[in-house]
C-alpha positions, -999 to +999 in steps of 0.1 A: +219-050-103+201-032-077+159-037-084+127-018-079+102-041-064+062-033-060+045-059-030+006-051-036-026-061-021-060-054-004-061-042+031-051-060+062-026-080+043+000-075+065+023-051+042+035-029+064+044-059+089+061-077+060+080-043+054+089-036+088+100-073+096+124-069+061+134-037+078+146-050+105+161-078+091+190-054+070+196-034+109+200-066+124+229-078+102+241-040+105+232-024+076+210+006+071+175+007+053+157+039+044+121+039+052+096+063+032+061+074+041+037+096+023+023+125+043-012+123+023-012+092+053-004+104+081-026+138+088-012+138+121+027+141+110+042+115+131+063+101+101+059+063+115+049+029+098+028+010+119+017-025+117-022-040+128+003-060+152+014-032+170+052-030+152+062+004+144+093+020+130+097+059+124+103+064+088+109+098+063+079+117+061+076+129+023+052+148+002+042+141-031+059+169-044+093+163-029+120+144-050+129+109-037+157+103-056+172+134-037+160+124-003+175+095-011+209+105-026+215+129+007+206+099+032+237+076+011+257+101+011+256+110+046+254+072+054+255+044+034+217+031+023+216-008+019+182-007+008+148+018+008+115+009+016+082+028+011+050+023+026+019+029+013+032+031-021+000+039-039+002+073-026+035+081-050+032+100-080+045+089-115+077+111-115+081+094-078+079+061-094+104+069-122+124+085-097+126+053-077+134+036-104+168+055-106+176+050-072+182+012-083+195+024-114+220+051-103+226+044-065+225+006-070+206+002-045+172-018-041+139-005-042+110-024-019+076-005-021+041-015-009+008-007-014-028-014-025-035-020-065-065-004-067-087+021-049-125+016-032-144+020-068-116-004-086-096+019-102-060+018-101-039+046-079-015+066-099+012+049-078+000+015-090-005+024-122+034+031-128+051+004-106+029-019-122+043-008-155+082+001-145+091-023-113+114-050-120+096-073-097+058-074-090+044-101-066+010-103-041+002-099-008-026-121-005-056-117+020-092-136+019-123-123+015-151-128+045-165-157+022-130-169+022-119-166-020-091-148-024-093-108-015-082-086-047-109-052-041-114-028-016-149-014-006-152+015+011-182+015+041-202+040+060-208+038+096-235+013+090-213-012+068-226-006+036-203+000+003-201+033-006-197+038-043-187+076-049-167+105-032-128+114-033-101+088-040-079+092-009-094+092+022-073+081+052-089+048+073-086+019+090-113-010+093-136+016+101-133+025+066-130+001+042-132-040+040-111-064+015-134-082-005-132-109-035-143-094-067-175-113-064-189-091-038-171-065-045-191-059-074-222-067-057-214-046-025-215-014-056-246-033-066-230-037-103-242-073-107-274-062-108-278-078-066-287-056-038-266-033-017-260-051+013-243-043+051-212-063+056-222-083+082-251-097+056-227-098+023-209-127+052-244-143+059-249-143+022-219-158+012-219-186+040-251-199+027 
């Protein structure tokens, strides 16, 4: 029976490298996999999955109000689908999730999705939330922190470095943007553990101590 998987992590993880080398690992024994990326991020439209590494595949660009389980019905039936994988799965609504979910169910075929668990204040993504509670199989990406525990948060940063604790739960960025942190400083980089706000560079000095 075909399964609906959820990968999650912080950032810089490596998911959508571990995506794109499974990816390729279907086309090389010559079956087809189905790639899915949410518009919400990619502002530019280029519909491609890119890696830190420099990978890249193109992939179906689809928006949050489009039905997967059709997109992906149409792709089988025009060519067979060995397996779909989305990217940046945090993105997908709840009826996307369920939908997905009856991909494996219906089209018997598997389900790989990525994405981060929770958002920049600690909050789960609606995404999340629901392949959390629905996928078959759930397993981590792990990443380390800068004082090298395991990474499970995301902060987001000004252009300065410091944690930023309030504003709109999607915004598009790289490293620029956001850091991976333990929940340790996590909490202290939104100064909830009663510590002071500190820049990046001396929550690393801190920790090293």
């Amino acid at each position: 029976m075909a399964k609906l998987y959820f990968y999650y992590s912080a950032m810089n993880a490596g998911k959508s490298t571990t995506l794109l080398q499974a990816a390729y690992n279907y086309r090389e024994r010559g079956l087809r996999p189905l790639l899915l990326t949410p518009e919400v991020n990619s502002p530019d439209g280029s519909g491609v999955i890119s890696s830190r590494i420099g990978v890249q595949s193109p992939a179906h660009l689809f928006s949050l109000g489009e039905s997967l389980l059709n997109v992906c019905r149409h792709e089988h039936s025009v060519q067979s689908i060995a397996c779909v994988f989305v990217d940046e799965a945090q993105f997908l609504t709840r009826r996307q999730v369920h939908e997905l979910g009856d991909v494996a169910d219906e089209l018997s075929v598997p389900v790989l999705t990525y994405g981060l668990r929770t958002d920049f204040q600690g909050n789960l993504f609606e995404g999340s939330q629901f392949l959390l509670a629905w996928a078959d199989v759930i397993s981590e990406i792990k990443t380390i922190c800068h004082c090298g525990r395991k990474a499970t948060m995301v902060l987001r940063i000004d252009s300065d470095g410091r944690p930023i604790g309030s504003g709109e739960q999607i915004k598009v960025g790289g490293n620029e943007s956001y850091i991976s942190v333990c929940r340790q400083h996590f909490k202290s980089g939104l100064g909830t553990n009663n510590q002071p706000e500190l820049p990046f560079e001396d929550l690393g000095k801190d920790a090293a101590r």
